[in-house]
VOLUM-931467 format. One record per residue (C-alpha): x, z, y; residue in three letters. Coordinates in steps of 0.02 Angstrom, whole numbers, plus 50000, padded with zeros to 5 digits. Layout:
+-------+-------+-------+-------+
:     u :     w :     v : vexba :
+-------+-------+-------+-------+
:     X :     Z :     Y :   ALA :
...
+-------+-------+-------+-------+
This chain:
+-------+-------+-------+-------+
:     u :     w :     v : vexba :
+-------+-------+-------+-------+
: 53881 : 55493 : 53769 :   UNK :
: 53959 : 55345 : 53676 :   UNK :
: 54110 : 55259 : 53750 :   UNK :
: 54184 : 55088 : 53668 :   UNK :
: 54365 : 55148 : 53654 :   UNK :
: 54424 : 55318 : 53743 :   UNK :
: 54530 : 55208 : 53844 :   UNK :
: 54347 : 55171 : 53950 :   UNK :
: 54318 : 55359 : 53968 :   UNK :
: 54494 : 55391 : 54061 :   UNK :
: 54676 : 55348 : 54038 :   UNK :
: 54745 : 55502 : 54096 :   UNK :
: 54777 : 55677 : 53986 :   UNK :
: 54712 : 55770 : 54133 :   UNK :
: 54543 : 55705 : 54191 :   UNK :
: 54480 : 55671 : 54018 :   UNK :
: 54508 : 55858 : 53971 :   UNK :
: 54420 : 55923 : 54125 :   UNK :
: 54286 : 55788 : 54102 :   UNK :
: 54273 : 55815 : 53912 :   UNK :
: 54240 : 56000 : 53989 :   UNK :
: 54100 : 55958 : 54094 :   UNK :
: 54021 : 55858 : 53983 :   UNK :
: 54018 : 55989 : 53836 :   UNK :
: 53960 : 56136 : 53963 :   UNK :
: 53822 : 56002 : 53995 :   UNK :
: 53767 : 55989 : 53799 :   UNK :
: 53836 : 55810 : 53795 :   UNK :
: 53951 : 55760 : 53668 :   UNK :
: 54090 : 55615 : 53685 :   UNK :
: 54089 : 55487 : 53564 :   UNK :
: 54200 : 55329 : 53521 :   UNK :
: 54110 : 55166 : 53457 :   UNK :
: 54271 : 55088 : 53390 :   UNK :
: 54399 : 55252 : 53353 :   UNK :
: 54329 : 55336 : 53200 :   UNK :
: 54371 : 55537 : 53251 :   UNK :
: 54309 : 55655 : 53126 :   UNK :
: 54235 : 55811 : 53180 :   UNK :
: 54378 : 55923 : 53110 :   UNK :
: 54558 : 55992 : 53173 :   UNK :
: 54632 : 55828 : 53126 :   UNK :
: 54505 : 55749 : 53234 :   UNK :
: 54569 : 55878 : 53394 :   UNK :
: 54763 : 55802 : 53378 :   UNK :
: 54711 : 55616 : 53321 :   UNK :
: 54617 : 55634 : 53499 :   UNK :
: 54771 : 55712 : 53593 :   UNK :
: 54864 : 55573 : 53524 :   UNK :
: 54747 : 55442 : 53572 :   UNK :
: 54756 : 55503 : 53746 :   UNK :
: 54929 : 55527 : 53776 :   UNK :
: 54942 : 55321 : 53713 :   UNK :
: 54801 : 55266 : 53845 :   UNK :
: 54903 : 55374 : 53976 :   UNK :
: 55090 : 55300 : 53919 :   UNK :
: 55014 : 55098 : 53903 :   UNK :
: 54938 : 55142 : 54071 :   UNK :
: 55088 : 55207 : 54151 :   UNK :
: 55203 : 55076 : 54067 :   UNK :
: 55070 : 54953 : 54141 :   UNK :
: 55086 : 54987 : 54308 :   UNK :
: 55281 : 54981 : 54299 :   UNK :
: 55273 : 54775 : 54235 :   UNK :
: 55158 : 54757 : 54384 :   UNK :
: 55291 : 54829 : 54514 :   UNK :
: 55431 : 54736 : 54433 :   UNK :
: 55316 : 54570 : 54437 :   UNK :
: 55261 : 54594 : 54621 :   UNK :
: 55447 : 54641 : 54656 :   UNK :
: 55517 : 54479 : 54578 :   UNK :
: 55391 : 54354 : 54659 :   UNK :
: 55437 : 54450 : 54826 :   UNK :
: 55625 : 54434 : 54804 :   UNK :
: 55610 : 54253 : 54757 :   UNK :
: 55518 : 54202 : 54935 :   UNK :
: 55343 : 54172 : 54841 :   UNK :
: 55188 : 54220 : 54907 :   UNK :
: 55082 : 54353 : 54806 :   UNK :
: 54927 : 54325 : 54870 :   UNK :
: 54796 : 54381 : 54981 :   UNK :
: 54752 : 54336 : 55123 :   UNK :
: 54847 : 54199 : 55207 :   UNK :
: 54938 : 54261 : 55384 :   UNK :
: 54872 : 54192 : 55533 :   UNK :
: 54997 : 54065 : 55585 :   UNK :
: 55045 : 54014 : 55402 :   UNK :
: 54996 : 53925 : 55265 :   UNK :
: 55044 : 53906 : 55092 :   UNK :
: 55156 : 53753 : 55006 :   UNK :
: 55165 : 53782 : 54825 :   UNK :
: 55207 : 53959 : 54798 :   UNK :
: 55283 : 53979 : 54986 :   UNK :
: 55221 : 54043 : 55146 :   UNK :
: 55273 : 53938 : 55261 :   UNK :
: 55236 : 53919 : 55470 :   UNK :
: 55072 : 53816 : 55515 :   UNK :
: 55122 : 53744 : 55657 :   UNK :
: 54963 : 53734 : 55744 :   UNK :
: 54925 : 53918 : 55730 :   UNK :
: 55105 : 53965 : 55761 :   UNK :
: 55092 : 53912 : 55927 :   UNK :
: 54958 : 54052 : 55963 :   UNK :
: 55062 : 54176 : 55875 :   UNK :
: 55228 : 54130 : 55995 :   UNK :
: 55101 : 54131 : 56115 :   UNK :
: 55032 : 54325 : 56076 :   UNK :
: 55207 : 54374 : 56069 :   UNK :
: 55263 : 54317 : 56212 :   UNK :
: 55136 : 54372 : 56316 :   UNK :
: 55149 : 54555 : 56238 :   UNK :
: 55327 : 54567 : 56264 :   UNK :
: 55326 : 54540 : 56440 :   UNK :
: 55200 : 54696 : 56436 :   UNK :
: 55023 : 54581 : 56466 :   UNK :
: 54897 : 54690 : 56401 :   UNK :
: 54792 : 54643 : 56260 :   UNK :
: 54652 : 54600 : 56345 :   UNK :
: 54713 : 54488 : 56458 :   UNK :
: 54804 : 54393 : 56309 :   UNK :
: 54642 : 54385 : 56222 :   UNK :
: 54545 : 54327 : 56405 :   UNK :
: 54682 : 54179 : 56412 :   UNK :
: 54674 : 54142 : 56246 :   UNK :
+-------+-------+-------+-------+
């Protein structure tokens, strides 16, 4: 089985072992297109060490994410996704649609005075 980097076969320490595994108990050997790895005990830690980087850069990945989506948040912006009903987006903001909103207060309203949720829905 040829993969183009090892990075494509798995970036964590773990799974690739115990898929490495499987595939050798199966007669298939794991090859890398673009990583030359000779087929020798420097080979076995050039590997390992290949690994552990696709693990780390995936790790430290995932932290710049959080951070980003943690700044936008803390600066009011919108991330993305789907819009809220009873909003809509100016620039980077989420801000109240008016028209919608006036469901929304409605649905509220309604549910705090203990209507049930079909009956919202029926006058809706």
């Amino acid at each position: 089985m040829t993969v183009y980097k090892l990075d494509r076969f798995s970036r964590n320490k773990f799974e690739s072992v115990v898929n490495r595994r499987k595939l050798a108990d199966n007669g298939v050997k794991l090859l890398s297109a673009m990583e030359n790895i000779p087929d020798s005990p420097e080979g076995i830690i050039l590997e390992s060490l290949l690994e552990g980087m696709n693990q780390y850069f995936s790790a430290e990945l995932s932290q710049k994410v959080c951070r980003g989506k943690r700044e936008t948040r803390l600066k009011g912006n919108f991330q993305g996704g789907p819009v809220p009903y009873g909003y809509k987006t100016e620039g980077r903001k989420l801000v109240i649609d008016e028209d919608e909103a006036e469901a929304v207060r409605f649905i509220f309203d309604q549910s705090s005075k203990g209507v049930f949720v079909h009956n919202i829905i029926q006058a809706l």
